[in-house]
N, C-alpha and C positions, 0 to 999 in steps of 0.2 A: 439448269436454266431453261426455260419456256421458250424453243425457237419461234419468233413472232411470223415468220416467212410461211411455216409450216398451216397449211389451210385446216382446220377444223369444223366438220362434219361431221355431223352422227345422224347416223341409221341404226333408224327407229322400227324396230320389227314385232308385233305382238305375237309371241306365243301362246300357243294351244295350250289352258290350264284343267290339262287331263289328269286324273287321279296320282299315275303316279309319275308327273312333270311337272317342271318349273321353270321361270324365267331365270336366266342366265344372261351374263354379258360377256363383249369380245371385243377386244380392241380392232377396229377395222383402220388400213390405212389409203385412201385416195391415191389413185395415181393416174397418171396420161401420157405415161411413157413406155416402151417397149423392154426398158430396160432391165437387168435380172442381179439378185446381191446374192451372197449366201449367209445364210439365218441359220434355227436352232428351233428344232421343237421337244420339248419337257416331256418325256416318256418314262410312261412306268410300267415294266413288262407285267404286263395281267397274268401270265404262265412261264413256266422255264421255258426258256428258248436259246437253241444253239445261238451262236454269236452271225452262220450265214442265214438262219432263219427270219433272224431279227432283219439283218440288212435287208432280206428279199420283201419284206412284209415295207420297207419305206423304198425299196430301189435305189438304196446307196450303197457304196464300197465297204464291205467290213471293216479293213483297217482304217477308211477315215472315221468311223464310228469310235476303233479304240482311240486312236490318237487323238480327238477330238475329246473323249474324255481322260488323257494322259494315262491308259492301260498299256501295259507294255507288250509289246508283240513279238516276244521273244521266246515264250512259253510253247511247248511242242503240242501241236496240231491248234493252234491258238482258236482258229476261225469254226472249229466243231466245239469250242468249250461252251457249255451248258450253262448260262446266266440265268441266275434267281428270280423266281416269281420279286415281283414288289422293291424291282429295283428302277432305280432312276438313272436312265443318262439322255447325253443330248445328242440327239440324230441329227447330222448336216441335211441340209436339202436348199435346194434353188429355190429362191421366190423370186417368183415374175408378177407380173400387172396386167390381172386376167378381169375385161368386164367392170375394168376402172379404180377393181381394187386389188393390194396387194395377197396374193394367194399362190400355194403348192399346188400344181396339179400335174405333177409326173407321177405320183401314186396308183398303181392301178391293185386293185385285188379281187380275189376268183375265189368265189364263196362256197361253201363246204355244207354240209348236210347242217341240218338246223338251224343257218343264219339267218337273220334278220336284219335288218337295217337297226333295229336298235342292239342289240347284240355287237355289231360288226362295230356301229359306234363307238357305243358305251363300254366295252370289252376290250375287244382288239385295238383298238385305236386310242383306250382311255381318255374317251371323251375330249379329243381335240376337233371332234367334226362332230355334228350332230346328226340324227336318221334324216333330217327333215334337207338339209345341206347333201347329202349322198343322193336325198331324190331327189333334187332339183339337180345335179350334176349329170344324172343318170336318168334322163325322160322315158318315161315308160314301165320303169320296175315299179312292182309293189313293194310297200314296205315290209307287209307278212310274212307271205311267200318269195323265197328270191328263188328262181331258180341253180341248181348246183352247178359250178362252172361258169357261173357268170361274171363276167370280168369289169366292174365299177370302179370309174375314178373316184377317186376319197380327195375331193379339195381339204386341204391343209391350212390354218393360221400361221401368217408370218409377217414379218415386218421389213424393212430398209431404211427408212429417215436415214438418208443420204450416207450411210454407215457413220452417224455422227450421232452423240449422244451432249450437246450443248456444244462443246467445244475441241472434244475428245474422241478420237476413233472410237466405237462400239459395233457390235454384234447384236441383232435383237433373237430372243429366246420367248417361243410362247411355249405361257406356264399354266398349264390346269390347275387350279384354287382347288384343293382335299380340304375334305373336313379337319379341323383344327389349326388351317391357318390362319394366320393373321399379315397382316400389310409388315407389319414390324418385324415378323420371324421370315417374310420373303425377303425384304431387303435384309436384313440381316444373312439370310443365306448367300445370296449375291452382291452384296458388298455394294450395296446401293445402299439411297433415304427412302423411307415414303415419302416424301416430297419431289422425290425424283418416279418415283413409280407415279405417284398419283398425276404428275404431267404428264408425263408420255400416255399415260393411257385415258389422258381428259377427262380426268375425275372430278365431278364437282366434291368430292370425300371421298377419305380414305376408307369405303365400305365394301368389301368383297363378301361375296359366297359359293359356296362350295359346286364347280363345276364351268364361275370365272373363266374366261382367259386371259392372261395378259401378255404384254408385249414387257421384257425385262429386258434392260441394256447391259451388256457385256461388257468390261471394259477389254479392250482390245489393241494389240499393233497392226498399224496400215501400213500400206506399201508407197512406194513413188513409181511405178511401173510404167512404162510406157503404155500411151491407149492401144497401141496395135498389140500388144501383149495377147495373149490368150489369158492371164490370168492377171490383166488390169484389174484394179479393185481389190487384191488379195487382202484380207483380215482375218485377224486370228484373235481369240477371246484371251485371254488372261491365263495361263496354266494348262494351257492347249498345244497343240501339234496340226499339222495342217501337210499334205500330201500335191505337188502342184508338177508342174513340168512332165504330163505324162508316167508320174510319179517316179519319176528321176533324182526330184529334190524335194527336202523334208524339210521345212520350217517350223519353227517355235517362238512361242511369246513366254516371259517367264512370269512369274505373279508379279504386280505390280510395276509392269514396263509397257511402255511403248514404242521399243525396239524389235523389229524382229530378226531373229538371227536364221541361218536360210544354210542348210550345208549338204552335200551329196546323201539321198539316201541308198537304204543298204537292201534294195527289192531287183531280184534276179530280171532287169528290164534289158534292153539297147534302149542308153545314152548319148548324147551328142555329148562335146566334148566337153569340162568343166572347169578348163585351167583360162584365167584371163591372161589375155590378150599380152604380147611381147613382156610377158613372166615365167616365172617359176610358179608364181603363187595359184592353188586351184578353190574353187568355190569354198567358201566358210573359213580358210586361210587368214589366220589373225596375226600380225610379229610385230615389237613394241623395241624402241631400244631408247635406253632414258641417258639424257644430255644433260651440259649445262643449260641448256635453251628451255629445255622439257622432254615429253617423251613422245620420239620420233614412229609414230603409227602407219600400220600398212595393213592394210584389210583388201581381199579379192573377194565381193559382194556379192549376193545376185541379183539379176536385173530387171526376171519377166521370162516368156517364154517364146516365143516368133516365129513361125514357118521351119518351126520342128528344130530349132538353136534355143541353147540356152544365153545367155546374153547373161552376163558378167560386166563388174565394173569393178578396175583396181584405183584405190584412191592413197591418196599419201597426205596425212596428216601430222603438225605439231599441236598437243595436249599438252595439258599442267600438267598431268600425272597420267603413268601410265594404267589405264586398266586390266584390270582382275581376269580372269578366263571367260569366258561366255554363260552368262548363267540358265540354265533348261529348265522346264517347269520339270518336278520330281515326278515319276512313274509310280504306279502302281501295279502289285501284279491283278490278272481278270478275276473277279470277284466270283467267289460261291454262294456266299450268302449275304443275307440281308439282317440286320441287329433287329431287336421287334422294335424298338422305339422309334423306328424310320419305316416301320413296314406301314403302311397307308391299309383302311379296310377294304375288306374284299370288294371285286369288283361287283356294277350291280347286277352283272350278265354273268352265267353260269360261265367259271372259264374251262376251255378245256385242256382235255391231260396234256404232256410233254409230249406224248407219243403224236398227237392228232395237232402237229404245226401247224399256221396257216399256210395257207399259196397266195404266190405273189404270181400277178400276172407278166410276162418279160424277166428280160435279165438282166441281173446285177449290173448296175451301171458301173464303170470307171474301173474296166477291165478285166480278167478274169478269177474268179474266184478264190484258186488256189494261190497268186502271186501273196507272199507273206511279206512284213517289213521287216528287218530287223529292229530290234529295238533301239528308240532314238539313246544318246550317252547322256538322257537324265539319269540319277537314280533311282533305284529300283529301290520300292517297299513292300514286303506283302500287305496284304488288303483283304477283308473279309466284308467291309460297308459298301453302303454305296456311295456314287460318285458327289464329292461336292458340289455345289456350286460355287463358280468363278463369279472374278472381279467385275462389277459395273459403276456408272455416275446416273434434261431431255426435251427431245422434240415430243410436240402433243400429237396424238393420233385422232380417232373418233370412236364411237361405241356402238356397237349392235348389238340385239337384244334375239335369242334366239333359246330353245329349250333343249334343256338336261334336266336329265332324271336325278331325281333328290326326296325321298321321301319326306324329308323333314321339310324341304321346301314347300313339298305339295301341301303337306300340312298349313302352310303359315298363305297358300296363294288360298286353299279354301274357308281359309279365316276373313282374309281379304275380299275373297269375291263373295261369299256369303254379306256381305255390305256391303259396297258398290262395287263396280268396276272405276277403276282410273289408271291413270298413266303418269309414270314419274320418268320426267326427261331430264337429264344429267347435264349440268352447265359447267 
């Protein structure tokens, strides 16, 4: 459903209709707050890349990378495992309200002998930023010539609509449009309508092409946190894992819930303490005992995180019936390969070998590299695909018009401009 609150604006940007470029769109979202969500951006590794290579190339934590896509971290030396060119997962990352609109920019990257801003783009990044967005972020580089070593923020697409998706906690996920999609096999992969894509992304029609961005809602479990919390706000998408408390505690959403269930994780850290308050019972602590009355419930919750305490809540409940064990999104073990029926075509930047990773400038955010999770008590499947996409249901955003390379595009913009120029604005 179409949040009426939600202001809609588009920006309107002409791209440059160079040989081999074309117009592309973005969902962009307005904002006038300081404030920061956590999002999803749709990545498809252009080359094999270790599992810490990956993380260093967006500056997130390796395991909330796996957990985020429900890989299990249990598997020996997890964070060196070698992930398949042309596979898909979703990278967490902070979106803040940079310059009025919502945008990543903890990204930094340190360029390597023959990059280029299209290259860096179109390649490493699979077309979530464009050359022309890396130069305006970065005053002064040429597009051509970068120099080696040079360390350029890479602003990012993301979304927030209040983590709400009509009426339903959500996660937004931006998703680069490949050739051969359609609006019908997006939602259908995330468990949305087009009807729900085509609002949130203020679509006068459901017409994408190939190099798109869109904003996709997750569906997701929200927290009740307190605001002084450190991790106020906490949402988890659908068949997800989420890392919080200093990563002391492991939360999960299971498919199709809006519960989340929150219990000790199993990372070699210092902990504060996790038993609630004048109990026995310690965090994720479930006990049911069934009456004549119904079934007499006892859960030790968690509650947030605070001046380095975890904050637990024991509550006592009578139910109709008692329930079932706690249900975990199912695991997968870390993927090797990729089926070809999901492998997307080559990138349009020469990519390079495994050997020649990129650099990330900075380190690894949200602690040290080597700290492993164990694996959360979903089960475990082996896994050779890549990763699905989770559940979603929307507030309308706006649209930017900016350029990605598309040969086929350019084809159809020099059929266009060959007889006038004009402008088609999206209502």
């Amino acid at each position: 459903m179409k949040n009426p609150e939600k202001p809609i604006l588009l920006f309107l940007i002409l791209a440059s209709t160079l040989a081999s470029t074309a117009t592309s769109k973005s969902t962009i979202e307005p904002c006038a707050t300081t404030s920061t969500c956590n999002s999803f951006l749709g990545y498809t590794l252009y080359t094999d890349l270790k599992l810490t290579e990956l993380a260093s190339l967006f500056q997130t934590n390796p395991i909330s990378i796996l957990l985020s896509n429900s890989i299990s971290t249990s598997s020996p030396d997890v964070e060196t495992h070698v992930l398949p060119s042309h596979l898909f997962l979703k990278i967490p990352t902070l979106c803040s309200c940079v310059d009025g609109i919502r945008k990543s920019t903890s990204t930094r990257y340190k360029t390597r002998t023959s990059d280029t801003l299209e290259s860096i783009a179109d390649s490493v990044y699979a077309g979530l930023v464009s050359p022309e967005q890396i130069q305006v972020a970065n005053p002064g580089v040429e597009s051509r010539a970068v120099d080696v070593g040079t360390s350029l923020v890479i602003p990012l697409p993301c979304a927030c609509f209040n983590g709400t998706d009509g009426d339903v906690p959500a996660v937004y996920l931006s998703y680069v449009v490949r050739g051969g999609d359609t609006m019908e096999g997006i939602a259908r992969r995330f468990s949305t309508t087009v009807a729900d894509l085509t609002n949130v992304n203020a679509m006068g029609a459901p017409d994408i092409n190939p190099g798109d961005i869109l904003a996709v809602p997750l569906l997701a479990c929200g927290s009740n946190f307190p605001k002084y919390a450190t991790d106020y706000g906490l949402i988890i998408p659908n068949g997800s894992y989420a890392l919080t408390a200093d990563h002391c505690v492991q939360c999960s959403c299971s498919l199709g819930s809006r519960s989340m269930y929150c219990e000790p994780a199993s990372l070699d850290v210092s902990c504060s303490s996790m038993q609630c308050r004048n109990s026995k019972f310690m965090l994720g602590n479930i006990t049911s005992q069934e009456t004549s009355a119904g079934c007499k419930l006892t859960t030790c919750t968690y509650n947030g995180f605070a001046n380095g305490t975890i904050l637990t809540t024991l509550s006592r409940s009578l139910q109709p019936r008692c329930p079932g064990p706690p249900q975990l999104a199912p695991l997968i073990a870390p993927p090797d390969t990729v089926p070809k029926e999901l492998m997307y075509a080559p990138s349009p930047s020469p990519a390079p070998s495994p050997s020649h990773a990129p650099e990330s400038d900075g380190i690894v955010s949200g602690g040290p590299s080597s700290a492993v999770a164990a694996a959360p008590r979903g089960p475990t499947v082996a896994s050779s695909s890549s990763i699905p996409g989770n559940p979603a249901n929307g507030p309308a955003g706006s649209v930017s018009f900016a350029s990605c390379p598309s040969s086929y595009h350019a084809f159809i913009v020099f059929l266009i401009a060959s007889a006038s120029y004009s402008f088609v604005i999206l209502v």
